[in-house]
Structures are given as structure tokens and as C-alpha cells.
VOBA-1610 file (N, C-alpha, C; in pm, whole numbers, padded with zeros to 5 digits, always signed):
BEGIN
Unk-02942+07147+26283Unk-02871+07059+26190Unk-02937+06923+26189Unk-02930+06829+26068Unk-02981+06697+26067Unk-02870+06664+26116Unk-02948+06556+26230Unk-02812+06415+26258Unk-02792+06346+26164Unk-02839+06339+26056Unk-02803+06216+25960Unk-02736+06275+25834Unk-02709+06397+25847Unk-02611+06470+25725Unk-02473+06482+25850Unk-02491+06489+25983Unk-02381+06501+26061Unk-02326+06345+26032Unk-02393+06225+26091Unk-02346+06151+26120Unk-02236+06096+25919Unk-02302+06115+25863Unk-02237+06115+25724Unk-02110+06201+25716Unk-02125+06304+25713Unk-02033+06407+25716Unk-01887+06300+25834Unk-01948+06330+25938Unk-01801+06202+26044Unk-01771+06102+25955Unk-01881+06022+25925Unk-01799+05905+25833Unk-01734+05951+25754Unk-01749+05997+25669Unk-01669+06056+25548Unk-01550+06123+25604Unk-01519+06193+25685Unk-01389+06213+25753Unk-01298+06144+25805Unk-01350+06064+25889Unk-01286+05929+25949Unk-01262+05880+25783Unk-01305+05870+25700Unk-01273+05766+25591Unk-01164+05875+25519Unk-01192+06016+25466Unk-01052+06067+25403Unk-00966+06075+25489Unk-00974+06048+25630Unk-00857+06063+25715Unk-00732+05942+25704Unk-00845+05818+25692Unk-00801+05684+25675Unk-00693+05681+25513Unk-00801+05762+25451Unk-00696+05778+25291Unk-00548+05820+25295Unk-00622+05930+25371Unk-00440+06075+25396Unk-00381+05994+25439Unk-00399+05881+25587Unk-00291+05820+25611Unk-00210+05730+25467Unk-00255+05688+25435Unk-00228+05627+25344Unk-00124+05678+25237Unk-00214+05778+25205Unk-00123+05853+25114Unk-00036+05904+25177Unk+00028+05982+25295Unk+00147+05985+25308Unk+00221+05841+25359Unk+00203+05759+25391Unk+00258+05618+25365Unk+00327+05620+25200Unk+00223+05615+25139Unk+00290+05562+25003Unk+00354+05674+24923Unk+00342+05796+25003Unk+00480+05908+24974Unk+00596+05873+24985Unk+00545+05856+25128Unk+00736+05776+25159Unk+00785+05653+25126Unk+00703+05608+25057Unk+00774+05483+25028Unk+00781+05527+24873Unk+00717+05605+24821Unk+00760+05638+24672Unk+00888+05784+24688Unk+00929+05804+24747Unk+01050+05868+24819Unk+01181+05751+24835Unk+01141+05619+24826Unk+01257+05553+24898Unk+01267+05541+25021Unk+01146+05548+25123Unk+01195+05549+25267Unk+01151+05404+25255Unk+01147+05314+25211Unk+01133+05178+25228Unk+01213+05103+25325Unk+01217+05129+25468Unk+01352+05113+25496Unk+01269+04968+25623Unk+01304+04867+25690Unk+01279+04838+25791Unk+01273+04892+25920Unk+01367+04983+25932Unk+01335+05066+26062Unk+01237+05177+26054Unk+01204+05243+25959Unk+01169+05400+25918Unk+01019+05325+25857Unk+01033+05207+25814Unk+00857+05210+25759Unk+00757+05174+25850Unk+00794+05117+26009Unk+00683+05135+26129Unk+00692+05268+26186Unk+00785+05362+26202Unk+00772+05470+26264Unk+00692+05563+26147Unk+00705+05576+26013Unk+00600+05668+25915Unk+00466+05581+25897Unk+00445+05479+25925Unk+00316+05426+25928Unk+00223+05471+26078Unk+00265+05458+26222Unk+00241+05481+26320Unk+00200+05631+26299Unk+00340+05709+26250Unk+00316+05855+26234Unk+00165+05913+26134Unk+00202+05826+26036Unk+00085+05909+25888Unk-00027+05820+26029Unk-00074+05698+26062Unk-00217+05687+26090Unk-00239+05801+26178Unk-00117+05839+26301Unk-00168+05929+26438Unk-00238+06088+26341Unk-00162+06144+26171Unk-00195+06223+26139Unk-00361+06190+26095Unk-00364+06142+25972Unk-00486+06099+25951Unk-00631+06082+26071Unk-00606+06055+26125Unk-00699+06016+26286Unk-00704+06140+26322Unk-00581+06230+26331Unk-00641+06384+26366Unk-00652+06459+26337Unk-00681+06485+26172Unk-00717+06536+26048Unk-00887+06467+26074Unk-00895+06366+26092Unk-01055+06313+26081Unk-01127+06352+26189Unk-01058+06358+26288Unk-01153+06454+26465Unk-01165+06513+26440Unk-01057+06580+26338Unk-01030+06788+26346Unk-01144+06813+26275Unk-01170+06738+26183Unk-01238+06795+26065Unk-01395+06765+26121Unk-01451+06640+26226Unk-01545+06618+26234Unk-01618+06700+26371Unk-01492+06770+26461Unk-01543+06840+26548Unk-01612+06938+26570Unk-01641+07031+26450Unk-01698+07141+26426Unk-01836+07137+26452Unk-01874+06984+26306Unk-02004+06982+26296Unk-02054+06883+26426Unk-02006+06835+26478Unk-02021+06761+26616Unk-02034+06813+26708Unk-01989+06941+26748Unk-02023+07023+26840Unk-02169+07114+26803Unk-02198+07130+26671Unk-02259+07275+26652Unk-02405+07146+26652Unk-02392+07055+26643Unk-02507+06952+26683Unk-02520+06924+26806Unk-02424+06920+26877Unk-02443+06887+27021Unk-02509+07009+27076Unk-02433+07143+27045Unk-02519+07286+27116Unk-02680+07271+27089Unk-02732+07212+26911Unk-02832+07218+26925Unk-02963+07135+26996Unk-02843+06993+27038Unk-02945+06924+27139Unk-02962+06992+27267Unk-02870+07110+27323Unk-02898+07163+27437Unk-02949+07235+27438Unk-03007+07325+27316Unk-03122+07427+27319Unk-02991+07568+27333Unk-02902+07548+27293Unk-02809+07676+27283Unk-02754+07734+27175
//
């Protein structure tokens, strides 16, 4: 594998991950959860999703590059 289609590929995940959070943020607030108590706990929540939607997605090709720096 190229490192430099990997290292792209991570960015770009980390970055739609950063989106998704987002967008379920502004679900719930286009839902009406606009609430003071409920809009730090779905913000905390959508980033922890997003962040592991963006590992999940970048671990594949991160590993199958790492095997090939070990000659496996």
C-alpha cells in the first residue's frame, strides 16, 4: 500500500467523523432537543460517536500498512 493514499484516506475519516458528529448534533437540535441540560450530554455523546466512526473506519487501512512494514 502507499503511505500517502493511507495517510489521506485517515484524514479524510477523522474529517467525516468530525462531520457525523455534527450532524447528529444538529439532528437533535432540529428535533427540539435544544434543551440546557440535554445539549452538553448529545454534544459529548455525537463527538465520542464520530471519533469512533473515524478510528473504525481508519483502522483497517492502518493496520494492512503496518503488516506491510513488517514484511507480513
Amino acid at each position: 500500500m502507499n503511505p500517502v493514499r493511507v495517510a489521506f484516506y485517515v484524514i479524510s475519516m477523522i474529517a467525516l467523523g468530525f462531520h457525523l458528529s455534527h450532524a447528529i448534533q444538529s439532528t437533535f437540535q432540529t428535533f427540539g432537543f435544544n434543551h440546557p441540560v440535554y445539549s452538553p450530554i448529545i454534544k459529548k455523546a455525537s463527538l465520542f460517536i464520530g471519533v469512533l466512526l473515524g478510528i473504525g473506519f481508519s483502522s483497517v487501512p492502518l493496520y494492512v500498512q503496518l503488516m506491510s512494514f513488517l514484511g507480513k
